[in-house]
C-alpha positions as CSV (number, residue, x, y, z in Angstrom):
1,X,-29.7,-43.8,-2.6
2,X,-29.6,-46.2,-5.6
3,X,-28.6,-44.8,-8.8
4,X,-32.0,-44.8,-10.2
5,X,-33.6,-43.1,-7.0
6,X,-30.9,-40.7,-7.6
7,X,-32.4,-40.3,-11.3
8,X,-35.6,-39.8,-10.1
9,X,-35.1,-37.3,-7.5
10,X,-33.4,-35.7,-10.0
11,X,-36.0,-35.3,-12.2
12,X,-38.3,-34.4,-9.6
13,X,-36.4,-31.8,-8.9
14,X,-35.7,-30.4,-12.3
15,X,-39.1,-30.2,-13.3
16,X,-40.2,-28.6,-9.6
17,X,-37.1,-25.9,-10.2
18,X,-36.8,-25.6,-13.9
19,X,-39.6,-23.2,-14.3
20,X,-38.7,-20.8,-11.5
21,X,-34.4,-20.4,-12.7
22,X,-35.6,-19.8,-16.1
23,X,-38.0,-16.7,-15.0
24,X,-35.4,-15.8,-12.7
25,X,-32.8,-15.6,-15.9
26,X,-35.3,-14.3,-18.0
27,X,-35.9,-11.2,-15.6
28,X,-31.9,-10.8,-15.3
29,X,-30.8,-11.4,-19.1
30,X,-33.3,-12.1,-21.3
31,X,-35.3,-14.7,-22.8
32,X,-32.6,-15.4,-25.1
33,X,-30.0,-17.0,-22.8
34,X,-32.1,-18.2,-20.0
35,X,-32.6,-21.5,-20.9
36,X,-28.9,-22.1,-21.4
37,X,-28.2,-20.6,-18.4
38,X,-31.1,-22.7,-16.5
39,X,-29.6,-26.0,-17.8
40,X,-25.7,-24.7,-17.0
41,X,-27.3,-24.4,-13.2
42,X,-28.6,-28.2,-13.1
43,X,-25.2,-29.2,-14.9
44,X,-23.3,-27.5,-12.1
45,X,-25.7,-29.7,-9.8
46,X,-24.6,-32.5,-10.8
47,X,-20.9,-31.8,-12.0
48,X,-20.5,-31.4,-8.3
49,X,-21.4,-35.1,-6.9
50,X,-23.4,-33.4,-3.5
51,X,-27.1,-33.7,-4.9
52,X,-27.5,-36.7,-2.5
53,X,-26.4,-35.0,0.6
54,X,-28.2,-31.5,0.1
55,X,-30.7,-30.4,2.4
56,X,-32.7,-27.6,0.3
57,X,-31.8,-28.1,-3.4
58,X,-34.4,-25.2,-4.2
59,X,-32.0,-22.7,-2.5
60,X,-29.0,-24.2,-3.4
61,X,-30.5,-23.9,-7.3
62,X,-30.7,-20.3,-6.8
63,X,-27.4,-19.8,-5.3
64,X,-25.7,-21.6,-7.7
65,X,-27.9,-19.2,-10.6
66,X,-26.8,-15.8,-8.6
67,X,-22.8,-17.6,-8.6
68,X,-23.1,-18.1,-12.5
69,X,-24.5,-14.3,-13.3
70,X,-21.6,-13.2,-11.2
71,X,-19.0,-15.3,-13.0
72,X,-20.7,-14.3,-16.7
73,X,-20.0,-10.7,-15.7
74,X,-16.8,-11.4,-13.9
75,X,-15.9,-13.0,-17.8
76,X,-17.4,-10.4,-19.5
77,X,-15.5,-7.6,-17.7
78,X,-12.1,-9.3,-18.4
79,X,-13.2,-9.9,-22.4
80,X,-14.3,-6.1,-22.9
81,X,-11.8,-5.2,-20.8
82,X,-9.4,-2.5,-22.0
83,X,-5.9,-4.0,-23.0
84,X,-2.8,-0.7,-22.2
85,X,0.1,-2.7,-23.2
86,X,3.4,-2.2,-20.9
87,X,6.0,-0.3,-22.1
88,X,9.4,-0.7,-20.0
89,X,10.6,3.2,-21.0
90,X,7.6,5.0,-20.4
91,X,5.2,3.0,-18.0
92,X,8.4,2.1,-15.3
93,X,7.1,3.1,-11.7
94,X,8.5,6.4,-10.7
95,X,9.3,7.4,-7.2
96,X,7.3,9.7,-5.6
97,X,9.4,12.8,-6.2
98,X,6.4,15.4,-4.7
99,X,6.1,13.8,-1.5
100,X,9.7,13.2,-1.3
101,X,10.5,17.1,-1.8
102,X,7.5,17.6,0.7
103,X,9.4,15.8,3.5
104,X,12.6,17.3,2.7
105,X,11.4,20.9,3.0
106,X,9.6,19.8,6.5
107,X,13.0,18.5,7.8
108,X,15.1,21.4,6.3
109,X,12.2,23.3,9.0
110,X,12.9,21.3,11.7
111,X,16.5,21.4,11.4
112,X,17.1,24.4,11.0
113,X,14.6,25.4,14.0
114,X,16.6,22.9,16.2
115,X,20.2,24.2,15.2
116,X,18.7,28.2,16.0
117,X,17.7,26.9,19.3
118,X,20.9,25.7,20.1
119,X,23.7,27.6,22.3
120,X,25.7,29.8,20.1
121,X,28.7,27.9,20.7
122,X,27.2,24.3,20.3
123,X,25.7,25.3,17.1
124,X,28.9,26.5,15.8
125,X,30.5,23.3,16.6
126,X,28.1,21.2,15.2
127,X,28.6,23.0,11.8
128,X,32.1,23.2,11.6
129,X,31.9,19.6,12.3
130,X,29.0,18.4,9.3
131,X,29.2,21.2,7.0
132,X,33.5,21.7,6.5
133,X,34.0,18.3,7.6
134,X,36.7,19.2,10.5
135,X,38.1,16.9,12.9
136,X,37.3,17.5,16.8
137,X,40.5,17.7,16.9
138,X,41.0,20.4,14.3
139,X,38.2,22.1,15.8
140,X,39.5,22.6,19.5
141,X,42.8,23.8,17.6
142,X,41.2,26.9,16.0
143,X,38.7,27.7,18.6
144,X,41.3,27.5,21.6
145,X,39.6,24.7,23.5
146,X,40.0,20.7,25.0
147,X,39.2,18.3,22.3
148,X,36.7,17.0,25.2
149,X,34.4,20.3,25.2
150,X,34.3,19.4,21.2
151,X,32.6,15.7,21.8
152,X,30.9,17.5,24.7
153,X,28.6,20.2,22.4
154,X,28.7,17.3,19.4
155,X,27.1,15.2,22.2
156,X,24.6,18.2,22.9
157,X,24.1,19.2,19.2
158,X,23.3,15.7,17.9
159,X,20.5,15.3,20.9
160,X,19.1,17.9,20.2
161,X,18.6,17.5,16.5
162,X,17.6,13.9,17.5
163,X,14.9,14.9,19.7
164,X,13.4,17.5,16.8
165,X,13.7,14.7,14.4
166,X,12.0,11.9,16.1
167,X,9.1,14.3,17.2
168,X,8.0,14.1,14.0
169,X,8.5,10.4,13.4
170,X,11.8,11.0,11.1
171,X,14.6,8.6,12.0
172,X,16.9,11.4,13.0
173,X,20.6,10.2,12.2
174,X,19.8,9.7,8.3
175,X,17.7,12.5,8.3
176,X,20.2,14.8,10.5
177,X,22.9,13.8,8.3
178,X,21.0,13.9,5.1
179,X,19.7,17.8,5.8
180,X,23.5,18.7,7.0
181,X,25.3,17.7,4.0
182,X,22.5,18.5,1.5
183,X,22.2,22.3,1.5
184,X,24.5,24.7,3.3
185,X,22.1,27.4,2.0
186,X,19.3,26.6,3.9
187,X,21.6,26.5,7.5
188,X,22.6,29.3,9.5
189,X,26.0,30.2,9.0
190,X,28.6,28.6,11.3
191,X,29.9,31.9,12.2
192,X,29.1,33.4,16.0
């Protein structure tokens, strides 16, 4: 098209159209600011250099009036918005404490229920081991035994508590070691 067939397409076109976007603003927002809004939709038109290739300009008219009401709220939300400023003291993030103490107690459970169902002597091992920090060695020296029947319940103990822990989706040698070392009150005592 030659710029002056463009021009008077265009004109067709607005008067055809013009009519119909502003009783479709005035229905949405009021007589007020329907003609402004009517001419921002034909500006848009032709702001965007595709009038010549469109197939249904009606339609695309419409869309492009249902993409500005959604853009005038989207504007409006942010201006009426409610403004918190940040303060670094009072407003930093915060762990979750509550689900953290949750997942403790719920290990602490499954711990302690895997060290009760071990063998008297494996158990006692284990916790001589992670609660008073002895060496195998040291270990096999006070209960009369080869340092090899140490690593052997260790070996038993720690499968155990890995099996409990990964049961229920823990990773079981932070959280067997965590729940060891973190309350000896909450353990069966390490005597037999």
């Amino acid at each position: 098209m030659t710029p002056s067939e463009t021009d008077a397409a265009f004109q067709r076109l607005y008067h055809a159209e013009h009519g119909r976007l502003l009783r479709y603003f005035r229905k949405r927002v009021g007589p007020d600011e329907a003609p402004d809004l009517a001419q921002e939709v034909f500006v848009r038109l032709l702001r965007s250099g595709t009038f010549e290739r469109i197939e249904t300009p009606g339609a695309y008219l419409m869309r492009s009036a249902r993409n500005l009401l959604i853009d005038r709220s989207r504007r409006k939300m942010r201006e009426h918005g409610i403004s918190c400023p940040f303060e670094d003291g009072r407003d930093a993030p915060v762990p979750p404490e509550q689900a953290w103490r949750i997942e403790e107690v719920d290990t602490r459970r499954i711990y302690r229920k895997a060290l009760l169902a071990m063998p008297r002597r494996t158990r006692r091992i284990f916790l001589m081991h992670r609660l008073t920090d002895k060496t195998y060695r040291e270990i096999a020296k006070e209960l009369g035994i080869a340092e090899k029947s140490v690593v052997h319940h260790m070996m038993r103990a720690l499968a155990r508590c890995r099996r409990a822990m990964t049961s229920i989706n823990v990773p079981s040698r932070s959280a067997t070691a965590s729940a060891a070392k973190s309350s000896k009150s909450g353990l069966p005592s390490a005597a037999p």
